[in-house]
N, C-alpha and C positions, 0 to 999 in steps of 0.2 A: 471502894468508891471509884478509885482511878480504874482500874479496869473497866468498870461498865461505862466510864466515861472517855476513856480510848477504845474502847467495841465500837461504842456510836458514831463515835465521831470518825474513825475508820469506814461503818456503813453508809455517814452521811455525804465524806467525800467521795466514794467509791460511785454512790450513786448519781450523783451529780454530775460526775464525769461521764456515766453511762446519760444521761438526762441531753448534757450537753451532745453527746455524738450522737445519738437520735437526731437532733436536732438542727446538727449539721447532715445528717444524712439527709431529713426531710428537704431542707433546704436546698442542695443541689443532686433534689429526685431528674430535675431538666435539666442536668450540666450534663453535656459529650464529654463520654472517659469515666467519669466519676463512677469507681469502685465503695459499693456500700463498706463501711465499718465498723467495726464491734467492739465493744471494749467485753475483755475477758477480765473474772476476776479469781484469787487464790486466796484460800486462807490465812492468817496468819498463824505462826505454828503457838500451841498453844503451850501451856503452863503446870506443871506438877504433875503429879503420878496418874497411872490408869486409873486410879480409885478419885482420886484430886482433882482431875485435868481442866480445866480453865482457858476458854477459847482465848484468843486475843483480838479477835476481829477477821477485819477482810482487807485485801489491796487490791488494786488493778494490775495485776500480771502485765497488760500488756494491751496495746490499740491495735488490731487486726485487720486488714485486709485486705476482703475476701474474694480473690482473683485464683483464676488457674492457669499457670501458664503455660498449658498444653491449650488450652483454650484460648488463648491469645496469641500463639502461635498459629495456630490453624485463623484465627480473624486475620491476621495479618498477610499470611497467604492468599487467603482469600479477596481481600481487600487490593492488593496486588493485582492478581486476575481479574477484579469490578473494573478495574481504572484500564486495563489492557482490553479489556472486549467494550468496554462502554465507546470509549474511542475508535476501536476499529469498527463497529456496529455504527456509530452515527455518521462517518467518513464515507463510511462503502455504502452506506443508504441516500449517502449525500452522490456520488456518483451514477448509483445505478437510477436514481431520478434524472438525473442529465438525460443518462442516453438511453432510455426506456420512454421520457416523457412527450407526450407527443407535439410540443410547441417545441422541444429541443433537441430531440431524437434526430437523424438521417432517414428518418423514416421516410415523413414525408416530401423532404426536395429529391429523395432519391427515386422514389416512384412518378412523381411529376415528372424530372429528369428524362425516364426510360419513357414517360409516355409522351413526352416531345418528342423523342427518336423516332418514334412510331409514328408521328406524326409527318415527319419527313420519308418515312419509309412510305408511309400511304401517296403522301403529293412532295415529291424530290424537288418540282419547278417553283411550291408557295413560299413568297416571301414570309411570306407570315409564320409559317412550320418553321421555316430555318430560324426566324429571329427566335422564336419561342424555345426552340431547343439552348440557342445562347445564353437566353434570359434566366431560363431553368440549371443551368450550366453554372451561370454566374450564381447564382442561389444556395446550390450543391457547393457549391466552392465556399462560400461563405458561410456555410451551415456546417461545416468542416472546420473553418478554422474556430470559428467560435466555439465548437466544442474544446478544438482544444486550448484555446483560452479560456475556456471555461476551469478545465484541467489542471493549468498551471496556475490561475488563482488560489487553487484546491492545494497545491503545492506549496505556493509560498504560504498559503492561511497555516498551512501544517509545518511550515519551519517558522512561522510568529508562535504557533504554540510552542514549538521545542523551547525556544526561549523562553517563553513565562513560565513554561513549568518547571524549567530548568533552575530557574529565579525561585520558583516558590519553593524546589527541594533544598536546593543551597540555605533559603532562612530555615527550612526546621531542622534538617542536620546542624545547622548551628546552635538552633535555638537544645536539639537534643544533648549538643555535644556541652555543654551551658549547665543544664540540667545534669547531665553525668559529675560534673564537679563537685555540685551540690552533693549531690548522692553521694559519691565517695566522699565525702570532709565528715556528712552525717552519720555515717558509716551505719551501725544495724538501728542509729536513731532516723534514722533520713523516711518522713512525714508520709504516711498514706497517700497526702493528696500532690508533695512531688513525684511519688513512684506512677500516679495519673496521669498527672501530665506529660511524662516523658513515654509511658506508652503509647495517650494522643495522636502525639507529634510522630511516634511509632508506625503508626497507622497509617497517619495522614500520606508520611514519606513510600511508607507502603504502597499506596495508592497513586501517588505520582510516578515512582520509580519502580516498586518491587525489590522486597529486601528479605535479606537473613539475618537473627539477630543470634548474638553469642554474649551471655551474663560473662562477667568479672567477677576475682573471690573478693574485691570493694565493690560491687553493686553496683558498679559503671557498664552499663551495655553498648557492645560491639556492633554496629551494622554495617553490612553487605550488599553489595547487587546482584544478583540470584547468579552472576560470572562471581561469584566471590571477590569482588574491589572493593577495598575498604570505601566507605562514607563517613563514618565516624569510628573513631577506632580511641576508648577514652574519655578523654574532656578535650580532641581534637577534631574538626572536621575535615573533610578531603572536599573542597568545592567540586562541583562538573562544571562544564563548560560545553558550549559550543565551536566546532572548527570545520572549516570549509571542507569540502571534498573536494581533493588532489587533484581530483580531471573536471569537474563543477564547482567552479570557486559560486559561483550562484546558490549552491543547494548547500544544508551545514549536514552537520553529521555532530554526535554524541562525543566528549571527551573528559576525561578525569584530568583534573589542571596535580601536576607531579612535581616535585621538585625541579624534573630537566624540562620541565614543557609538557602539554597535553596530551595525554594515551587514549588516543581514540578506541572508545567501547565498539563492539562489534552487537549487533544487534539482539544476539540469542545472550549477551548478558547482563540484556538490559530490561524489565518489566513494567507493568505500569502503565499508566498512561503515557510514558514517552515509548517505552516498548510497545505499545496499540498504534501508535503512531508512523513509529519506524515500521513497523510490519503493515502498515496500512500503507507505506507507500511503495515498499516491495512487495508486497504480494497483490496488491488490490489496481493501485493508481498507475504502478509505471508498466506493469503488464495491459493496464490497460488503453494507456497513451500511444503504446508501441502495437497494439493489436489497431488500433484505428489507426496510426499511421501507414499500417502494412497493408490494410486496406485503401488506404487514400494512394500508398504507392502503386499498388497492383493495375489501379482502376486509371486512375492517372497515364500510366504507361502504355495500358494496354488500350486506352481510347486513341491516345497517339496515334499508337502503331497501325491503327485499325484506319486511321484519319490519313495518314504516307500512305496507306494501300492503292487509294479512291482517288479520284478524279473531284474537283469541287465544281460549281456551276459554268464556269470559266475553261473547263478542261484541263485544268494545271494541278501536277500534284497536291495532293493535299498537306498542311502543313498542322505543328501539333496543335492540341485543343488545349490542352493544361500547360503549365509550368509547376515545376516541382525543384524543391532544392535534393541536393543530393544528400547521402546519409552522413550524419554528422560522426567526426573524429576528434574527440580532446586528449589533450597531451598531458600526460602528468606534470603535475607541479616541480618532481624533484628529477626532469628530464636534465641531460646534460649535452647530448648531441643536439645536430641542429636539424635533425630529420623530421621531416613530416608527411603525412600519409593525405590523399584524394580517394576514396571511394564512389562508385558508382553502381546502380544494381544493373545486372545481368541476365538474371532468372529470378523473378517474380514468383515462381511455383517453388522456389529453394529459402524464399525467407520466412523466417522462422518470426522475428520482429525479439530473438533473444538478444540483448547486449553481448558484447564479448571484449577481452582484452589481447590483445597486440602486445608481445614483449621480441626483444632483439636481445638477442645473446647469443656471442662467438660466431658471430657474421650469420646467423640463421635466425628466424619468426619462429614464433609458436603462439598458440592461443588456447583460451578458454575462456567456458565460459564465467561472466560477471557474478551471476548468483550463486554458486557451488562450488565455481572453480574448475570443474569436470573440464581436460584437453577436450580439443575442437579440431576437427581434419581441416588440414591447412594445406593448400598445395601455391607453385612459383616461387618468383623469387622477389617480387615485386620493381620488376621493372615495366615500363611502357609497351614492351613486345609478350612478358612473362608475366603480368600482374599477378599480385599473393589473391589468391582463389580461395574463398569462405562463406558458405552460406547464403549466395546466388548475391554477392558481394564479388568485385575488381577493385582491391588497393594498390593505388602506382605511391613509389617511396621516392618524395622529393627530397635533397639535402643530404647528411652523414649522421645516423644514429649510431651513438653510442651505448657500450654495453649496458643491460640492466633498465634501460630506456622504455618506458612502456604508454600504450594509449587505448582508450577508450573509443571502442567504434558501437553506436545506435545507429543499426541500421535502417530502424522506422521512427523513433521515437523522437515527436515535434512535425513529422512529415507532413502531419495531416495544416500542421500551423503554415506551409509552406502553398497552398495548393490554391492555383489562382486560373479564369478564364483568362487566355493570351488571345485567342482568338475572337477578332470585335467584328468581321464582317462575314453578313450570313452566307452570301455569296459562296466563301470561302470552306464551310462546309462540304467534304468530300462525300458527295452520298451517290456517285456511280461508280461502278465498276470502272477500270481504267481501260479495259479492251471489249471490242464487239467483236464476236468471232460467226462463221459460217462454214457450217460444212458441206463440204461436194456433194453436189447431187448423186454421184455413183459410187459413194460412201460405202463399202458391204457391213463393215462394223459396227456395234451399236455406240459409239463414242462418240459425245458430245461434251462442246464446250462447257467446264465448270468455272467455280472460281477465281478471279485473278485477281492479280494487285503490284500497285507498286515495290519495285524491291530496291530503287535507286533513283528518286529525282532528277538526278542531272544525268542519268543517260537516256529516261526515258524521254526528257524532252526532247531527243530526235530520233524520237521514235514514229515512223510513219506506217507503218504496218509491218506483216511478215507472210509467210506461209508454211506450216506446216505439212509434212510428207513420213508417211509409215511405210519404210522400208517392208519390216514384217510386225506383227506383234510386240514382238520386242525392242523394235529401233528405229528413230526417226529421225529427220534434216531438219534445220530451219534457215529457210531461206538458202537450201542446198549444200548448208556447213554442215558435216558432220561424219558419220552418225553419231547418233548417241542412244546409249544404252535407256531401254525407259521401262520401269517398276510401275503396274497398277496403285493407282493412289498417291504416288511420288510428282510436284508437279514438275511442269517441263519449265526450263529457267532460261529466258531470254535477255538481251540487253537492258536491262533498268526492268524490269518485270517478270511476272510468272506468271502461269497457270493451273490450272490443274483439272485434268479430265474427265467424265463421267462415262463409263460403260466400257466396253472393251472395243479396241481401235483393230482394225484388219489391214492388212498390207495393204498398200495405194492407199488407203483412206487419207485424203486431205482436208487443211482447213485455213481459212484464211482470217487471218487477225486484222482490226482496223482500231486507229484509235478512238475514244469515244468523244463525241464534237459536245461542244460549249453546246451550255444550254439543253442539255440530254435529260431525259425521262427517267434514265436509269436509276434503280434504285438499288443496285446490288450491293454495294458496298451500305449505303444505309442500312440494311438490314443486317449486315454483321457489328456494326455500330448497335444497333435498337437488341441486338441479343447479346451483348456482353454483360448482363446481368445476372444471365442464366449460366455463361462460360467455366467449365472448373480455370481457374486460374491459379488458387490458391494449392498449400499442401502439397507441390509435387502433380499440379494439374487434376486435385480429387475434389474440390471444395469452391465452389463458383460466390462470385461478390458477394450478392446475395442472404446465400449460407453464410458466409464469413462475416457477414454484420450481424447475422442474425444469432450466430454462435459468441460472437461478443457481449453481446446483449446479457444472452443467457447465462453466459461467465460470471458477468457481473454481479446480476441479479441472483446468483447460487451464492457467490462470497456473500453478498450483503444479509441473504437469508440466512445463509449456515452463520454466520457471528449473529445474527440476531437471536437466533433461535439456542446458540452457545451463548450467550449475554443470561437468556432468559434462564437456562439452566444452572448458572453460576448466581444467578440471583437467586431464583430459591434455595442452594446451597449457602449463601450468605446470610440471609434471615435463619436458615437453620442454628446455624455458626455466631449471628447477633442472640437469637434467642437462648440459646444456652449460655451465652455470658449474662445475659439480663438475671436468668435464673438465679446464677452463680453471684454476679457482682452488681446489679441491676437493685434500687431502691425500691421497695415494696410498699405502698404507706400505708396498707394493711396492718403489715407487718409491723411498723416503726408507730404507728397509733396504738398496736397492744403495748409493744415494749414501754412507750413513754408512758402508759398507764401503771404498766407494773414496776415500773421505775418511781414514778411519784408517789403508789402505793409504799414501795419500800423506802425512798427516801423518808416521807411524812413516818414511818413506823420508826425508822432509826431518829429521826428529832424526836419522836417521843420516848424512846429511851435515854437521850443526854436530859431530856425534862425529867423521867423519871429518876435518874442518876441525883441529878440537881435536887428533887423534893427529898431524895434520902439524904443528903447530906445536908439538905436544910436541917430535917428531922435531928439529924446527927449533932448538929449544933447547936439547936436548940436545947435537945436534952443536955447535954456540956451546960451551956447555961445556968440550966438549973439548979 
């Protein structure tokens, strides 16, 4: 009788237990994380001879589950990678609509711009051309900087998230390292539904930061930042932190808080959403800040230069059109000399718009560059007569740097935030040529006056004419000083001015220079202003304004599309990667509607063996009785 009544009652707890985890499975079919569970059940060993043998019943071996953790390995990675492209995909599509869109693009004040030039090119004398050009000027200017305010919002929005994400990895590394305790105290009891939730938090941290995990032989799991730095290492966590950059106390930068103070993470070890981050502002944002500044400087300068050439309505050199500040130099935080660097650009066709670093060591510079590291040809010594020569860059070194002392030089980056109209009167506009020239009537050569311009303000203003005289082909006088050697193409340089020929000059051939009177027609110099849009300027003189916005543009709009179109490809790899865990550890309630059935079938069959248990030993007592 007691046997059949420990069989039952074995079957009936067994089953129940099996009844109740269905039932908890059903119930958290919608919990995130939650690994279905199984109860397994084992015989109990039985009773007497092969001939004899007599079951004992059943027990629950054991609560299972049912995860893989080559499959959660791979969700985890994966998960990593969603939070790194998801971020750099919505940042770069946030920028390439700036400067693509057309209410916020340079698009169109820069064609307005060039078509006021043309308008002073067609009528030099209309007040109304000139204002127009100013106006459009002042437009372009401002459509400039508010890009890159636009920019620097974009930047600081993107070091407010490094903090909160920062914030929210630090609680689940705690909350994981929390969780690790539990698990090891429980040791191989420690509960299905904690080994859930500390993978969760797994995940999640996955997804902010990018991690590697390593099990414990106590079931505490280890994580990593894909640089291998610990985060939780235990039932302890390693906070991160935030700390400024050494040459940009403005901008932060990633750091793991240490026993001696913060080890700033370097960006390739860092994944995630703060890793999509940092990579979105090095590869996508500050290349991008510095390619429009490199343009605002090019254009900037070279209308200047183009503006000193000319004569304005007045007959007075022309003076600049823009202001621009110069390229910026920070100094490292951990400097100890008292040196400090000026930079200036030189050659516009030499900037690259790459950042670079400045170090002084054992009375000599060296550089490279910011992103890789890669040396930089460096030439001077950085003095006032010798300036350090870099990348169409002149640094003069004010004060005494000490060794090891290093700075930070952007040679475009923020320029464009710099770029203003100075010039308020339209008058003032230089759109003639500064000389009127004529040639002798018994000229035999085909040389005629080309080009001219100012080369010095304050000597051309006494400048009242001259005349030219060709010895032979090869050498002329001015004003009977001379000779001087002359090169086809080469111009001829006089006091405060130049020019420069067209055709080929013959012996005796003469020419008489005048200067060009207030209030002139001329429109010569206008028209090399109204084509500075078409000019190579950029690249070494290959790549004209133009091009060089237009090739921005398309930079942009290729990162944003290549991360979207990589986003999209990592998303179908992560539904892959979800759906295989679903399979695996994923609540079925197909599945959990048979089992409760055939659970309740067996439970109800084992009560009616302790019933029938029970009627035989009623029976048994009764007969006694008798």
């Amino acid at each position: 009788m007691t046997g059949i009544l420990s069989t039952g009652t074995s079957a009936l707890l067994a089953f129940q237990r099996a009844l109740g985890t269905v039932g908890h499975n059903v119930a958290n079919a919608a919990t995130p994380g939650y690994s279905r569970q199984r109860v397994e059940f084992a015989a109990r060993p039985g009773q007497g001879t092969s001939a004899t043998y007599i079951g004992q019943g059943v027990d629950v071996d054991r609560l299972r589950r049912l995860a893989d953790g080559l499959v959660f390995a791979r969700q985890v990675d994966s998960s990593g990678e969603m939070g790194r492209l998801e971020q750099l995909s919505s940042l770069s599509t946030r920028v390439d609509a700036l400067l693509s869109g057309e209410s916020t693009s340079l698009s169109q004040p820069w064609s307005a711009f060039f078509g006021a030039a043309r308008g002073v090119v067609s009528d030099p004398t209309s007040p109304v051309a000139r204002s127009q050009l100013v106006t459009s000027g002042q437009q372009l200017a401002s459509r400039w900087r508010s890009l890159d305010s636009q920019l620097a919002t974009i930047e600081k929005d993107t070091d407010q998230k490094l903090v909160t994400t920062v914030a929210d990895a630090n609680r689940l590394a705690s909350e994981i390292a929390s969780l690790n305790r539990d698990i090891a105290i429980a040791g191989s009891n420690a509960s299905p539904d904690l080994l859930d939730a500390r993978a969760l938090r797994i995940d999640q941290l996955a997804t902010l930061v990018g991690v590697e995990t390593v099990e414990q032989d106590d079931g505490a799991m280890n994580v990593f930042t894909n640089g291998g730095q610990p985060l939780v290492l235990g039932g302890r966590a390693t906070p991160l932190g935030t700390t400024q950059d050494p040459y940009r106390p403005e901008r932060l930068q990633i750091a793991l808080e240490g026993a001696n103070g913060p080890i700033r993470l370097p960006s390739s070890a860092i994944g995630g959403e703060l890793g999509g981050l940092l990579e979105f502002r090095g590869r996508v944002l500050d290349p991008a800040r510095a390619e429009l500044g490199r343009a605002a400087t090019a254009f900037a300068l070279a209308f200047n230069e183009a503006q000193r050439a000319g004569v304005d309505y007045n007959g007075a050199p022309g003076t600049d059109f823009f202001s621009l500040a110069p390229p910026r130099v920070d100094a490292h935080a951990s400097n100890t000399g008292t040196g400090s660097l000026s930079a200036s650009v030189t050659d516009t066709g030499a900037l690259t718009g790459q950042d670079f670093t400045l170090r002084y060591a054992s009375g000599s510079w060296s550089a490279t560059r910011a992103d890789n590291g890669e040396p930089i040809a460096l030439s001077g010594s950085g003095t006032a007569a010798n300036p350090l020569s870099i990348g169409g860059l002149s640094l003069v070194v004010a004060g005494t740097p000490a060794d090891g002392d290093r700075f930070a030089v952007s040679p475009t980056a923020g320029a464009s935030a710099s770029i203003a109209v100075v010039l308020q009167d339209p008058a003032a506009i230089a759109a003639a040529s500064p000389l009127q020239g004529a040639a002798d009537a018994s000229n035999l050569g085909t040389a005629r006056i080309g080009a001219a311009q100012v080369t010095d303000a304050t000597a051309f203003a006494a400048f009242a004419g001259a005349s030219i005289e060709f010895i032979d082909a090869d050498q002329y006088t001015i004003d009977g000083a001379g000779p001087y050697a002359y090169t086809a193409g080469t111009p001829i340089a006089g006091n405060g001015w130049s020019l420069t020929l067209e055709g080929t000059p013959a012996a005796g051939d003469r020419f008489a220079l005048s200067r060009t009177p207030p209030r002139s027609a001329n429109n010569g110099n206008a028209r090399a202003l109204a084509g500075l849009d078409t000019k190579p300027l950029l690249d070494g003189g290959t790549t004209s304004l133009t091009n060089g916005l237009s090739q921005l543009t398309a930079r942009v709009g290729s990162a944003a599309r290549h991360a979207d179109l990589t986003l999209e490809a990592q998303q179908a790899i992560h539904a892959q990667v979800e759906a295989e865990r679903e399979s695996i550890s994923g609540v079925n309630l197909d599945e959990e509607a048979a089992d409760m059935l055939r659970f309740q079938q067996a439970y109800q069959a084992a009560a009616q063996v302790i019933a029938t248990a029970d009627t035989v030993f009623q029976s048994l007592l009764g007969a006694i009785r008798r």
